[in-house]
N, C-alpha and C positions, 0 to 999 in steps of 0.2 A: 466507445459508444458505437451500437450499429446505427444500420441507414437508417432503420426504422423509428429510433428511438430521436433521431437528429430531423428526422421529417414532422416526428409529433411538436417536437420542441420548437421547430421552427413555426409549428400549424398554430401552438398554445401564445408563443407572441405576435404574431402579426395580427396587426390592426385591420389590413383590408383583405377578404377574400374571395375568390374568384367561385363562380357555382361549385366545381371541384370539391373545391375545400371546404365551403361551406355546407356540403353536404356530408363529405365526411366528418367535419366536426359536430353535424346534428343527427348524425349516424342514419341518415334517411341517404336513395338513392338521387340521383341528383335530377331524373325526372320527377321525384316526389315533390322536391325541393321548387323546381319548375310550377309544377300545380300549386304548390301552396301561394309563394309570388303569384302565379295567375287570378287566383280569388283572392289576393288582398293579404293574407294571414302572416305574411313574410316581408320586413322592409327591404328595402335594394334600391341600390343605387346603378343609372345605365351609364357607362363608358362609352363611346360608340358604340359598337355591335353585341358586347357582352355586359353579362351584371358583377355588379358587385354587392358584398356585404360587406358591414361593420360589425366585427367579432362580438362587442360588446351589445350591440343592439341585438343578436342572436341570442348572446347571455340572457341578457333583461324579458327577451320572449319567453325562455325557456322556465325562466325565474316567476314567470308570471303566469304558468301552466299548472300550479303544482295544486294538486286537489288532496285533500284528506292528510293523515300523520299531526305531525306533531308540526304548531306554529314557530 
């Protein structure tokens, strides 16, 4: 397995992510990811000086986006 495929797998199980990852798993840059948190539209958690996310609470946003197609 390469690195790349050992960094997704690692991205797909963990539970808490760091802005990084959390932007790459919502395929936005991570200043995007930044404004969204800033207006509200993104939950997060602060650690001292940095945020966090809950993988699944990113899920459930993304889950909750879905317009048109099939129910």
């Amino acid at each position: 397995m390469d690195e790349k495929n050992s960094n997704q797998d690692a991205l797909e199980k963990a539970v808490w992510l760091n802005t990084q990852e959390a932007a790459r798993y919502l395929r936005i840059s991570p200043q995007a990811l930044r404004n969204h948190v800033y207006r509200g539209d993104v939950p997060f958690y602060k650690f001292r000086r940095s945020l966090r996310f809950k993988r699944t609470e990113l899920d459930r946003l993304l889950e909750g986006t879905k317009q048109g197609g099939w129910r």
